[in-house]
matplotlib code that plots the C-alpha trace (Angstrom):
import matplotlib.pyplot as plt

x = [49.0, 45.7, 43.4, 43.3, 40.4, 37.0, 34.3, 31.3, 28.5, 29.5, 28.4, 25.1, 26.3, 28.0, 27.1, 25.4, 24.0, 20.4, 19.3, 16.7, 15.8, 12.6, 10.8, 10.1, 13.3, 13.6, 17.4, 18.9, 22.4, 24.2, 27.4, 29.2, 30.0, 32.3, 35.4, 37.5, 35.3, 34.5, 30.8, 30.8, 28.0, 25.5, 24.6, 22.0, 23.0, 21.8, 20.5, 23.3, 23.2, 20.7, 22.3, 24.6, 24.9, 26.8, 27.6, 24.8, 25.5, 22.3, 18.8, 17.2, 14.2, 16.8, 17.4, 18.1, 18.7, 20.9, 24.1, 24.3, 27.0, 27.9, 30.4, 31.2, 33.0, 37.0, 39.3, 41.7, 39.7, 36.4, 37.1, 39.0, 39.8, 36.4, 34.1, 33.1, 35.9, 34.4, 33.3, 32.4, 29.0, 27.2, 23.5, 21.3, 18.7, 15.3, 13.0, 14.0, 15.7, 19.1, 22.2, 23.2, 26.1, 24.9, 27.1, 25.0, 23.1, 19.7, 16.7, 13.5, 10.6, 13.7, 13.4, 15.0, 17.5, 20.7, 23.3, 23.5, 26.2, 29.8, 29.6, 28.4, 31.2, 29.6, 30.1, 27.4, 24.4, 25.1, 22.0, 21.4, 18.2, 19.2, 18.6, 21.8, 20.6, 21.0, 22.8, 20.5, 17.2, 14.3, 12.6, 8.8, 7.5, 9.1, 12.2, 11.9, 14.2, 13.8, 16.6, 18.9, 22.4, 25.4, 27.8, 30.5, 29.2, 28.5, 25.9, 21.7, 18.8, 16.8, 13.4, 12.6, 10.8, 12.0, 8.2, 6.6, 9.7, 8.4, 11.2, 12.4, 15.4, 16.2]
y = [-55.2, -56.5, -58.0, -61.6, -63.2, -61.3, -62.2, -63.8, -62.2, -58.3, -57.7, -55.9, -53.6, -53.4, -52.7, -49.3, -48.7, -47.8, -51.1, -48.8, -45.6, -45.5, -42.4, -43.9, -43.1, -41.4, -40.4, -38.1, -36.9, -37.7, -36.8, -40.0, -39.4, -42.6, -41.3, -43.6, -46.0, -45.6, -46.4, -49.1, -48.6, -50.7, -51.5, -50.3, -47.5, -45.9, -42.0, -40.3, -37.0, -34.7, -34.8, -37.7, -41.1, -44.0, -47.9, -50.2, -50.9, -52.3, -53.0, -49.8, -47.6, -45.5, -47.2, -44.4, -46.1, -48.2, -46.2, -45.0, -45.3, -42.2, -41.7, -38.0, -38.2, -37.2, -40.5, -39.1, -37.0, -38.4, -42.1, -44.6, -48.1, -49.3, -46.6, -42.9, -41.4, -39.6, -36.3, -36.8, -36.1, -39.7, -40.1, -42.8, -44.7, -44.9, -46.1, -47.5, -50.4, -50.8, -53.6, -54.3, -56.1, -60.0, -62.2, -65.2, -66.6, -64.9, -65.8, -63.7, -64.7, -65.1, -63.2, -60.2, -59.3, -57.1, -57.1, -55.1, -56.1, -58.0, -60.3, -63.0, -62.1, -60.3, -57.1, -54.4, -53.0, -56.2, -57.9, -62.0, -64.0, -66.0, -65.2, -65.0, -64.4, -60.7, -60.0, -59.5, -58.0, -59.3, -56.7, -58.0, -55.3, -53.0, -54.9, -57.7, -59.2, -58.6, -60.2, -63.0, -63.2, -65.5, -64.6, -65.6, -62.5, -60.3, -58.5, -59.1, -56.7, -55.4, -53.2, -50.9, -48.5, -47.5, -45.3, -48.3, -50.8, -53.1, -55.0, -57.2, -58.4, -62.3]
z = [9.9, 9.0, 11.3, 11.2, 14.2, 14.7, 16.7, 14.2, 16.6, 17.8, 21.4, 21.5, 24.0, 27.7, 31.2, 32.0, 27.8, 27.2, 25.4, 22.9, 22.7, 24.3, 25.1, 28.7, 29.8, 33.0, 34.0, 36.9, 37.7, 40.9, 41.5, 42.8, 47.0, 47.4, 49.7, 47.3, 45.5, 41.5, 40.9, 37.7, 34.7, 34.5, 38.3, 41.5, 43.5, 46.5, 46.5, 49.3, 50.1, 47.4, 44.4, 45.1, 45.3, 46.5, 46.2, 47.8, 51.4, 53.1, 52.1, 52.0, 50.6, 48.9, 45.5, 43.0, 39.7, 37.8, 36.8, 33.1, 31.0, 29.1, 26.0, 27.4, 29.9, 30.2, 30.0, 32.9, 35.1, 35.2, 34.7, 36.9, 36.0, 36.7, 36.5, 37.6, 39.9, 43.7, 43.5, 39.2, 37.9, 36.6, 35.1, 36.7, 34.5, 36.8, 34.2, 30.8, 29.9, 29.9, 29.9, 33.4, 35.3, 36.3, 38.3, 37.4, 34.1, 33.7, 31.3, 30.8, 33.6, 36.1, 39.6, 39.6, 42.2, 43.1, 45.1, 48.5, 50.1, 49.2, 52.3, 49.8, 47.5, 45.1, 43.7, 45.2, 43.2, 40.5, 39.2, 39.3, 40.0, 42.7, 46.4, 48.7, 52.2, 53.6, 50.7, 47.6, 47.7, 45.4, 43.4, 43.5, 40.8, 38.4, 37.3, 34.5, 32.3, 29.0, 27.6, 29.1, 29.7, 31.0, 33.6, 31.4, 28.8, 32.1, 31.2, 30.5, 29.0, 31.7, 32.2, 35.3, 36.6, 40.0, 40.0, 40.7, 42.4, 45.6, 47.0, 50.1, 51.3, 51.1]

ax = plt.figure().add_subplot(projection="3d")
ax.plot(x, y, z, "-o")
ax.set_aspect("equal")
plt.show()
């Protein structure tokens, strides 16, 4: 059967892809320590144990890096239905620019902020420019958009460097 509908303008990429190939980037491995959890591409997580990281849970000093997606890994042992599985191995972007998860409509010279909690009904570690008290923080320096995105698409173009990141909670 031949294909018959196509989408006019192909995506650029998805949540967790290196937007360019930069020689800025700056990437660790962390091996995911969620007792259950999968940790989606494309949003902020938290350094855990050395070695390891976890899901945002609280403003902290601890920001590792934005989880990278990776074409590499095994469908059925290292992938769940949202992301990387406990226990698996995942690389972290900490300086480059990269597509990330937004829960809100985003344009270049917006504020930069994530998620660090779900009390406000958001998804942990997801970017958005809005402030939603004691649950986002507000990156001051070292995060800019470089390319805008809708919630509807679910993803945006962003720059960071984690080297140089100043935050505070909202």
């Amino acid at each position: 059967m031949s294909q018959t509908t196509y989408l006019r303008d192909q995506l650029a990429g998805r949540p967790g892809m290196l937007a360019d190939n930069s020689w800025l980037k700056d990437s660790v491995s962390a091996v995911n320590d969620e007792a259950s959890a999968e940790i989606q591409f494309g949003i902020m997580v938290q350094q855990a144990a050395e070695g390891k990281c976890t899901i945002l849970t609280a403003a902290t000093n601890k920001f590792l890096g934005i989880s990278l997606l990776d074409h590499a890994y095994h469908l059925s042992q290292e992938l769940g239905d949202t992301g990387v599985k406990p226990d698996m191995m995942l690389d972290v972007l900490r300086r480059g620019r990269i597509f990330v998860k937004i829960d809100e409509d985003v344009a270049v010279g917006d504020a930069v902020r994530f998620r660090i909690d779900n009390g406000g009904g958001g998804v942990p570690g997801v970017f958005r420019k809005t402030a939603d008290a004691g649950n986002t923080t507000n990156v001051t320096f070292g995060a800019r958009w470089v390319k805008g995105g809708t919630s509807a698409l679910g993803f945006a173009v962003l720059e960071i460097d984690l080297l140089a990141l100043e935050h505070t909670a909202d």
